[in-house]
TORLO-619882 format. One line per field, with one value per residue (C-alpha): residue in one letter; x, y, z. Coordinates in steps of 0.25 Angstrom, whole numbers, plus 2048, in hexadecimal, padded with zeros to 3 digits. Layout:
BEGIN
code a;...
u X;...
v Y;...
w Z;...
This chain:
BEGIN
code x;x;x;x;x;x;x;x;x;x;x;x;x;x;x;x;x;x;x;x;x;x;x;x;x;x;x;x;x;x;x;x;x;x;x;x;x;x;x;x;x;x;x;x;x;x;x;x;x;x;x;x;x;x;x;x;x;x;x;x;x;x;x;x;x;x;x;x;x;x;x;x;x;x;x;x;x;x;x;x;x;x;x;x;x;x;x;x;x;x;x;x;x;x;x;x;x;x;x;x;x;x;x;x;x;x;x;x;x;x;x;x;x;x;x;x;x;x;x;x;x;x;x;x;x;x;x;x;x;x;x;x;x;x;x;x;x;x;x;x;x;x;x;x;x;x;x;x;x;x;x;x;x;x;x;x;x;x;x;x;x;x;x;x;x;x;x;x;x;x;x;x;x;x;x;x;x;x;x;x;x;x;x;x;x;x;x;x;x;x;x;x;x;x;x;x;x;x;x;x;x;x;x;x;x;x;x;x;x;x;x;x;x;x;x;x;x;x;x;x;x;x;x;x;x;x;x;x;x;x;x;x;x;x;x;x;x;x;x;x;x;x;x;x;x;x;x;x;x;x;x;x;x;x;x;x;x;x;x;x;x;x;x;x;x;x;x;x;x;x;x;x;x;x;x;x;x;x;x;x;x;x;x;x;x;x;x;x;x;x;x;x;x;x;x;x;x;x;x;x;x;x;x;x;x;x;x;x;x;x;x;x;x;x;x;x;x;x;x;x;x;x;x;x;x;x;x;x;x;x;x;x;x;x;x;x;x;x;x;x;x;x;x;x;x;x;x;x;x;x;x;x;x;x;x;x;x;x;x;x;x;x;x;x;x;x;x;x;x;x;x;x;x;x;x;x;x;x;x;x;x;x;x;x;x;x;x;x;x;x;x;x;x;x;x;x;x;x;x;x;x;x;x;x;x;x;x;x;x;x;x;x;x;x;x;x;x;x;x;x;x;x;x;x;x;x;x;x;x;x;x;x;x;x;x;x;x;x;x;x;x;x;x;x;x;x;x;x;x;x;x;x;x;x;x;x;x;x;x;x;x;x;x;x;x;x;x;x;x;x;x;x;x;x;x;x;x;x;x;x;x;x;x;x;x;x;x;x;x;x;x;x;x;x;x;x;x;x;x;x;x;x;x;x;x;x;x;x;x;x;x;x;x;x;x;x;x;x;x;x;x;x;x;x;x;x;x;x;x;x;x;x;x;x;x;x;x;x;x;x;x;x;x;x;x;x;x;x;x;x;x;x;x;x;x;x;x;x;x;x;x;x;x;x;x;x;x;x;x;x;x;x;x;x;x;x;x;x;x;x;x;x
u 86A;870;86C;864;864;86A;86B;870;86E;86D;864;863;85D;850;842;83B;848;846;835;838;840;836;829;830;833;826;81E;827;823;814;814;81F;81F;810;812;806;812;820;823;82A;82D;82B;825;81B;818;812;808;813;81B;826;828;82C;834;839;841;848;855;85B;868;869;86F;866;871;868;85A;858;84E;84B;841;842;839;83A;833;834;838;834;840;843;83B;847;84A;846;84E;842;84E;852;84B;845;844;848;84D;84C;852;84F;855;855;860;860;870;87B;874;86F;862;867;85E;864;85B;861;858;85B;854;856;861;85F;866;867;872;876;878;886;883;887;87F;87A;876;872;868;85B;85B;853;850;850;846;83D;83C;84B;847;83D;846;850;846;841;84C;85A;864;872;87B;889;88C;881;874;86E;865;85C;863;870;874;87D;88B;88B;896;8A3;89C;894;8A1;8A6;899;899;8A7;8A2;898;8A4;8AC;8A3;8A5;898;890;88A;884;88B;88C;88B;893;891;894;88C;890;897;88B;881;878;87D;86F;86A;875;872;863;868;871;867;85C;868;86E;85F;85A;867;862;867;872;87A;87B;87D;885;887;891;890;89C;8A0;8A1;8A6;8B2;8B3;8B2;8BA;8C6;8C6;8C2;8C7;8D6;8D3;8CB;8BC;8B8;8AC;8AB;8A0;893;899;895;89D;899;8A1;8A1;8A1;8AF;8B4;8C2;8C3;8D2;8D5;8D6;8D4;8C8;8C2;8C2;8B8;8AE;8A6;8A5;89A;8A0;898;898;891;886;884;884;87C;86E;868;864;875;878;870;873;882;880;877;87D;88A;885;87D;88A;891;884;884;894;892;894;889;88C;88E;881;877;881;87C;86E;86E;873;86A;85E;866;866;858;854;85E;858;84A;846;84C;844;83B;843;843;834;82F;826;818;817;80C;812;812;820;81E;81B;828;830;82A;82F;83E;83E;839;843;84E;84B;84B;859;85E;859;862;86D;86C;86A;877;880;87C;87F;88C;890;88B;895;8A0;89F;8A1;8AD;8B2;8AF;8B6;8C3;8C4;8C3;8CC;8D7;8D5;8D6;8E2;8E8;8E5;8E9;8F9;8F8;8F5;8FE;90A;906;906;914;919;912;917;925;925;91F;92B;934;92E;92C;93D;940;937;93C;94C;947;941;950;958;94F;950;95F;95F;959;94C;949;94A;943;937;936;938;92A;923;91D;90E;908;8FF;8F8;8F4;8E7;8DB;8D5;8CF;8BF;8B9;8AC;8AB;8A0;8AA;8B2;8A8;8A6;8B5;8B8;8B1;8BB;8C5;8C5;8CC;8C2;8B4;8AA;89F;89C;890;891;888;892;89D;895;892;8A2;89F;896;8A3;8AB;8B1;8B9;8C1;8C6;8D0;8C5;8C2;8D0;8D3;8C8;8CE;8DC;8D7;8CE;8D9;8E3;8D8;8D7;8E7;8E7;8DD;8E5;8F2;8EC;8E5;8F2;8FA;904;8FF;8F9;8F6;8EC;8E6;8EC;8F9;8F7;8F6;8FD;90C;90C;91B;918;913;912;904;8FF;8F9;8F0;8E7;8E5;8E7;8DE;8DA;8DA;8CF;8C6;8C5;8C1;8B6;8B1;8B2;8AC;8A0;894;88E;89C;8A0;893;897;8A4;89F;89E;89A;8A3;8A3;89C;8AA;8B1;8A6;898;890;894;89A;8A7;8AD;8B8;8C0;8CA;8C7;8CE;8CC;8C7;8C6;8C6;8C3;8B4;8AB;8A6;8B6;8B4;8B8;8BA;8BB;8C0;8C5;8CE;8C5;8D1;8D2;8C2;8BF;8CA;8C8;8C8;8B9;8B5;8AA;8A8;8A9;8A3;8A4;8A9;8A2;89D;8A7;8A9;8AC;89E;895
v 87F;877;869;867;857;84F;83E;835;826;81A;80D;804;806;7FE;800;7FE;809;815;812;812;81F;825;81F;827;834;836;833;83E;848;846;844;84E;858;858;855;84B;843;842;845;83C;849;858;861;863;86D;870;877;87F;882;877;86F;860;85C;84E;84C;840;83C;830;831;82B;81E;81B;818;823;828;832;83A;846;84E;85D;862;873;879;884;881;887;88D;88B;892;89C;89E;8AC;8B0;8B1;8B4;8A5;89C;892;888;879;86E;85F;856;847;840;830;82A;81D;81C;813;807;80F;818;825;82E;83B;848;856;85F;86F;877;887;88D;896;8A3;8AB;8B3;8AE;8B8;8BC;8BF;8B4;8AE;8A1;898;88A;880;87E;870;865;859;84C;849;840;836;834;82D;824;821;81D;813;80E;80C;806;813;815;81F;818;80C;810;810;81D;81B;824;820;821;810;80B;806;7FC;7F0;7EE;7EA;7F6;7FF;7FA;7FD;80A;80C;805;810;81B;819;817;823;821;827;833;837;838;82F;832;82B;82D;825;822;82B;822;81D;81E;813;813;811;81C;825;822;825;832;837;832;83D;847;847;847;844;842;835;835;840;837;829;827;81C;81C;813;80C;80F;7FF;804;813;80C;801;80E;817;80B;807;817;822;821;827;832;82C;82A;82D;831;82E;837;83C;83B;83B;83F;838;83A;82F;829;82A;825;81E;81B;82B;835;840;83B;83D;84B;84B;843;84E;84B;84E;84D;849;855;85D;852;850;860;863;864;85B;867;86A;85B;858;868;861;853;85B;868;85E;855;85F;867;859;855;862;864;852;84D;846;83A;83A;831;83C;848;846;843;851;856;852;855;865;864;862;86B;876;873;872;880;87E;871;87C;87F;871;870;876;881;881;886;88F;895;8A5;8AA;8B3;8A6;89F;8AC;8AB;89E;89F;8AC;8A4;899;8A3;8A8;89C;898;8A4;8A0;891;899;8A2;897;892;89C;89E;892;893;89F;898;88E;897;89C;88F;88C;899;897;88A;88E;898;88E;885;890;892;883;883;88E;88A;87C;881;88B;87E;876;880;882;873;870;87D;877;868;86E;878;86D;863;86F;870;864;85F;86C;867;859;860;869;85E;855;861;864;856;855;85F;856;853;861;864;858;85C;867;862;858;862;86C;86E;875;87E;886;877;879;871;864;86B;86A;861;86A;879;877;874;87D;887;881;882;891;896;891;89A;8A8;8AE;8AB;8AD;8A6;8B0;8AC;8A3;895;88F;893;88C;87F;87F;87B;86E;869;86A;861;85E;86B;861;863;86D;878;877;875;883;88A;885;88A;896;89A;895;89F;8A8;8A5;8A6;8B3;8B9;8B2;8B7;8C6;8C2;8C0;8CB;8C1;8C6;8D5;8D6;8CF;8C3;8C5;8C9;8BA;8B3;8B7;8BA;8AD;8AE;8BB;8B5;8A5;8A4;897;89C;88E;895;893;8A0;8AD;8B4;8C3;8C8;8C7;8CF;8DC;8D6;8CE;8DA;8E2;8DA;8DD;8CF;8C9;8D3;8D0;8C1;8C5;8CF;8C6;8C5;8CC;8D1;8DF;8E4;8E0;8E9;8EE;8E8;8D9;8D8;8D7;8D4;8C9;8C8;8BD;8B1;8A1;898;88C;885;886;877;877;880;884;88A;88F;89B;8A1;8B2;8B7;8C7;8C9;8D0;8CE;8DE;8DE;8D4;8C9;8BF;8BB;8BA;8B0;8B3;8AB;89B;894;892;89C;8AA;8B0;8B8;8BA;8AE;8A6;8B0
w A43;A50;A55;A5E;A5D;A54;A53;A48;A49;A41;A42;A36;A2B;A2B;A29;A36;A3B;A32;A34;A42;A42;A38;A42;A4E;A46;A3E;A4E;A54;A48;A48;A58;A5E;A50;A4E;A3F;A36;A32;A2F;A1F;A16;A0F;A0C;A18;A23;A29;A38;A3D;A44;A39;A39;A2F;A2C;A21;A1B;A0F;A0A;A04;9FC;9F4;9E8;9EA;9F4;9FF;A07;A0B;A14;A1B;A22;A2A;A30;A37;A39;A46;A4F;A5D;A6A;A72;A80;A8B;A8E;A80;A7B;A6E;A64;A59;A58;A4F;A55;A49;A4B;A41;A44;A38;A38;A2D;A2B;A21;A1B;A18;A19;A20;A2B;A2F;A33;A3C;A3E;A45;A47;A4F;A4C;A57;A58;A5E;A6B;A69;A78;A80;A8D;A99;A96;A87;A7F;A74;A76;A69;A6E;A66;A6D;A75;A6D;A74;A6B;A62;A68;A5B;A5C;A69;A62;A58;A63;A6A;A5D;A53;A57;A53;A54;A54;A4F;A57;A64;A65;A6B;A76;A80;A8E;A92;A92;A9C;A9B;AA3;A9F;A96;A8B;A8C;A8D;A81;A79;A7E;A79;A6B;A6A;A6E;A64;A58;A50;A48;A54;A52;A61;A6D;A77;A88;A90;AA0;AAC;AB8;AC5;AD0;AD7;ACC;AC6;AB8;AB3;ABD;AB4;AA7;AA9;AB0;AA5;A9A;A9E;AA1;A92;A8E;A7E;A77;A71;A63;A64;A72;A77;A89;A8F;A9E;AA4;AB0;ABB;AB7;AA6;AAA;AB0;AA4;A9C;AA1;AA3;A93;A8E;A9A;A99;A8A;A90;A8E;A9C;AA2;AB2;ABC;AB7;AAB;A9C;A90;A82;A77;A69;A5E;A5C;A69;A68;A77;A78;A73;A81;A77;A70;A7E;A80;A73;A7D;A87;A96;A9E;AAC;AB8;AC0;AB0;AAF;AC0;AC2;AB5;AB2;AAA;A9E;A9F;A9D;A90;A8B;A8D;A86;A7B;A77;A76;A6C;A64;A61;A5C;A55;A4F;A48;A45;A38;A34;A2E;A20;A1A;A22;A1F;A0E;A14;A1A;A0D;A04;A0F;A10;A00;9FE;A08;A00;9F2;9F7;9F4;9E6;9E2;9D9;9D0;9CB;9C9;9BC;9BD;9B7;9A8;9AB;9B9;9B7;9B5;9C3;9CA;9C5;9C9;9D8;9D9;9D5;9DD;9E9;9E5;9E4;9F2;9F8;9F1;9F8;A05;A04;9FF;A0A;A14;A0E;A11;A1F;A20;A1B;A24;A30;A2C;A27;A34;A3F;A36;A39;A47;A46;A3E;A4A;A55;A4F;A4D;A5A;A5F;A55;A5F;A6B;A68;A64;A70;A7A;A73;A75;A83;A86;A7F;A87;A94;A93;A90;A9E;AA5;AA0;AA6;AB1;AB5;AB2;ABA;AC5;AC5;AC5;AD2;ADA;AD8;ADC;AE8;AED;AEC;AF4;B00;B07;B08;AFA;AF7;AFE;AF7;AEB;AEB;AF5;AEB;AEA;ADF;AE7;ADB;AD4;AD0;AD3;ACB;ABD;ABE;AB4;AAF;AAE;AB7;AC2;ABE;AC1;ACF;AD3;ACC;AD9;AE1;ADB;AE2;AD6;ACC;AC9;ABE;ABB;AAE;AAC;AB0;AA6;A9B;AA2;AA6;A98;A94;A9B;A91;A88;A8C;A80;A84;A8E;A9B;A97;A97;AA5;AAA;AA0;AA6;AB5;AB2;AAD;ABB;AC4;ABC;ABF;ACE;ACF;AC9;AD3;ADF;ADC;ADB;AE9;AEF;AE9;AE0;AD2;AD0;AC1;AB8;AB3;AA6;AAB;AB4;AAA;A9F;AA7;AB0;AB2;ABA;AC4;ACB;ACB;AC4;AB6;AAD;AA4;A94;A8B;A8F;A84;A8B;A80;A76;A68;A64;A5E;A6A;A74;A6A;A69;A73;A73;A76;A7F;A85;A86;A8D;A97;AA2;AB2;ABB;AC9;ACA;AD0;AC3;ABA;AC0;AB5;ABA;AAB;AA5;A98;A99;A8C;A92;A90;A8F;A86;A8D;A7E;A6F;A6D;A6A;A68;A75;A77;A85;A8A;A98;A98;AA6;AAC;AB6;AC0;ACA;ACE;ACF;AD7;ADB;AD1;AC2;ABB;AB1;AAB;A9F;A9E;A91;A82;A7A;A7A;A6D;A64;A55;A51;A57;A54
């Protein structure tokens, strides 16, 4: 199963601190769950059939005592969910460890996964939103816990002063965090305090999983002088997530930490913003390696569980137990062995399969990292040519006197493009500006890329190229100086002058995909009725905006020219299902 929440913090290991985390936990299970009392082992069971289960664990040297409770219930899907197929069973673990001087609290909740198909036929797997357990709160207001070198709070706190700068940037560094911590800065004009009070109720409950600093326009500047010539600035009303270990001198180690800009958190609603912040941080909580004293916790908790059913077979059986008696039970004992063996091997295919998936994906980053690597040495060598033959051209013109002077400084690149948008959302706002071009895909799927960011700019200004190349291509058939077809335009630039900036097309799509009803269903996408009658077409050609994470986003287009003037784009978003992710 997927998370749905998940915190690891520390406090110190005394007495009144694990009574106090035990005093807030057991309240919420008899108050909030409806259970008589929270175990110190074995299992209850609800009225409604879920069950609560404690079991404890010491290893032998005594250097660690741990506990845990799960508690199993069914959950109540969304008022628009309507797939009865899905299980609607939840997991919350909340285990608490006595281990290497410190008092470890760590809680995983498992909701169900949501299984539907959006309007253009793709499936849709997502984990059902959870809000934070309500104890983790009380913990935080009771118990003083910390994640690394920070101490997670409710409310964004402000960042106000020097001092406060360099705390901040102790807190950045320390590779011993676990959460995330958001980093925004007060619109021009704005009350920082007003801010931070506004961003705490728009990232919502990621108490436990995040830490939020705001900065005042006075520690953005401080900020931004000592940390943003390395890349790790942060604008006017935007936010930044960074990662444990930030390395603040290295410009690279920036484009690991994800920007929220302004116009994403002041356009969006407030449901988008903490989806954003959430969805994020589950998916890094999620692939995390637990630190190593919880790790062997949570395999000696996942042994015990295993071995459980086989705790029979070390107890002796009673001497006057009928022999067909003793038979039902080794029967029942051998059924349920084969049901862990079985549960074994699925997961060990789930598993073999994401490493296929993954030694895919990085052959494919492999390949596309040598391709862009070749294309940048060939580009930087043209570029050196280029520029000596323009420097050789302009002295020759000017010995030839004023007027060949004035003609050797007057140029003016009239086909420069505009400034790159920053989001995809802008991008959408300025594709309509382009005659020679038309978005008809669905906009939610492309907004969804900006809560990527660790994708970087590149994939908007590759997306840009790509719909300007478009927009060029349709103009040049508008005024007669090119007559054949996209392809054609893009793949023999030196038959015509028209500027060509687009990453590699891939033209089609494999047997197996086109063969496929639910992908081609997927990849028939909105057209113009003129193009088909239905309103649908299937786009094979695509551009890879990205193989760098796992969202790898895609934009599939068709030369509608001949139909109705212009290029169609109907698809924006992360990468459709093929063989490979289903």
């Amino acid at each position: 199963m997927a998370l749905g929440y998940r915190t690891i913090l520390t406090a110190n290991p005394t007495e009144d601190n694990l009574n106090d985390i035990i005093k807030a936990f057991s309240s919420w299970i008899t108050r909030k769950k409806g259970y008589a009392e929270l175990p110190s082992a074995g299992t209850l069971t609800h009225a409604t059939g879920a069950t609560l289960t404690a079991i404890t664990y010491a290893n032998d040297n005594g250097s660690i005592s741990a506990k845990r409770w799960t508690i199993v219930e069914d959950w109540a899907p969304p008022k628009w969910y309507e797939n009865p197929e899905t299980s609607r069973t939840g997991i919350t673990n909340v285990t608490l460890a006595l281990a290497e001087g410190r008092l470890w609290l760590w809680v995983d909740v498992e909701p169900p996964t949501l299984l539907w198909t959006n309007t253009n036929g793709r499936e849709v797997e997502e984990v059902q939103m959870s809000g934070r357990p309500t104890f983790v709160q009380d913990i935080l207001n009771t118990v003083n816990m910390n994640d690394g070198a920070a101490e997670p709070v409710s409310e964004f706190q402000v960042i106000a002063s020097q001092s406060h700068v360099e705390e901040l940037a102790r807190i950045l560094v320390d590779s011993e965090r676990i959460g995330a911590v958001f980093v925004t800065a007060a619109p021009d004009g704005t009350d920082a305090n007003e801010w931070a009070e506004k961003i705490t109720r728009l990232a919502g409950q990621i108490q436990g999983m995040g830490i939020g600093y705001a900065l005042t326009p006075e520690a953005r500047a401080i900020f931004n002088r000592q940390y943003g010539g390395a890349g790790h600035w942060v604008s006017p009303g935007a936010m930044r997530t960074y990662l444990p270990g930030v390395d603040l001198s290295d410009r690279q180690d920036a484009y690991k930490h994800r920007l929220l800009h302004a116009s994403t958190l002041r356009e969006s609603s407030e449901a988008r913003i903490r989806r954003i912040l959430r969805n994020a941080q589950l998916k890094r909580l999620n692939a995390l390696r637990i630190p190593d004293v919880l790790r062997e916790v949570d395999y000696e908790f996942l042994r015990k569980e295993r071995l459980q059913p086989f705790a029979a077979l070390h107890e002796p059986l009673p001497a006057e137990q009928p022999a067909e008696d003793e038979a039902a039970v080794w029967r029942a004992l051998a059924e349920l062995a084969e049901s862990e063996v079985t549960k074994a091997l699925n997961e060990n295919k789930a598993l073999a399969r994401r490493a296929s998936v993954a030694e895919h994906l990085l052959a494919e980053v492999q390949a596309e990292a040598d391709e862009q690597y070749a294309l940048l040495t060939a580009t930087r060598e043209e570029a050196a040519t280029l520029a000596r033959q323009v420097d050789y051209l302009r002295r020759a013109l000017t010995d030839l006197g004023a007027e060949g002077a004035t003609a050797a400084w007057s140029f003016v690149d009239q086909e420069a493009p505009k400034e790159y948008p920053e989001t995809f959302a802008e991008l959408l706002d300025r594709v309509k500006e382009l005659s020679g071009v038309r978005f008809t895909g669905d906009i939610e799927d492309a907004l969804e890329l900006d809560e990527h960011t660790v994708l970087g700019q590149a994939a908007v200004m590759k997306t840009w190229d790509a719909l300007l190349t478009f927009n060029t291509y349709s103009r040049a058939r508008d005024d007669a100086t090119f007559d054949q077809s996209l392809s054609h335009f893009v793949t023999h630039q030196k038959d015509h002058s028209h500027r060509v900036q687009i990453g590699k097309i891939v033209w089609s799509e494999s047997e197996t995909v086109k063969s496929n009803d639910k992908f081609r269903a997927q990849r028939t996408l909105p057209v113009d009725t003129k193009v088909d009658a239905t309103g649908k077409a299937l786009m094979v050609a695509h551009l890879k905006l990205s193989n760098l994470t796992g969202v790898a986003p895609r934009l599939y287009f068709l030369d509608t020219y001949s139909d109705v003037g212009y290029v169609t784009v109907g698809y924006l978003g992360s990468h459709m299902d093929n063989t490979l992710t289903n």
